[in-house]
Phi, psi and omega in degrees: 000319186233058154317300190287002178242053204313335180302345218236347183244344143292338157261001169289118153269157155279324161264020157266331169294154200269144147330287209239199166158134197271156181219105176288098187294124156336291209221107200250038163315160195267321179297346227237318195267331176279312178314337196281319198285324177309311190299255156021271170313348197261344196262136176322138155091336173308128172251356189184138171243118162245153180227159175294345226302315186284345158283306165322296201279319173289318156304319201270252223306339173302296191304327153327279183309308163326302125015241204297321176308307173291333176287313182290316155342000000 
């Protein structure tokens, strides 16, 4: 995430960091918000990722369908 920033992910503790912390993804897709959560989960000291991944996926197919309602229209 702050690859391109090494001073700044070297100077990050784990205890200066909040127990948590919400993260709004740019693109906020349902593969994009699980990769993200993959990611995430994968780093030392995570103990839990939760995600919309399931709220997400219900807008994207509500939004499909709506779609697919107006092409036939």
């Amino acid at each position: 995430m702050f690859s391109d920033k090494p001073e700044l992910v070297e100077s990050v503790t784990a205890e200066i960091m909040p127990p948590s912390y919400r993260i709004v993804p740019a693109n906020p897709e349902t593969g994009n918000v699980a990769e993200m959560a993959r990611q995430f989960g994968e780093q030392p000291g995570v103990k839990e990722v939760a995600t919309a991944t399931d709220a997400i996926r219900q807008i994207e197919d509500f939004s499909n369908r709506v779609s697919q309602a107006l092409l036939v229209a």
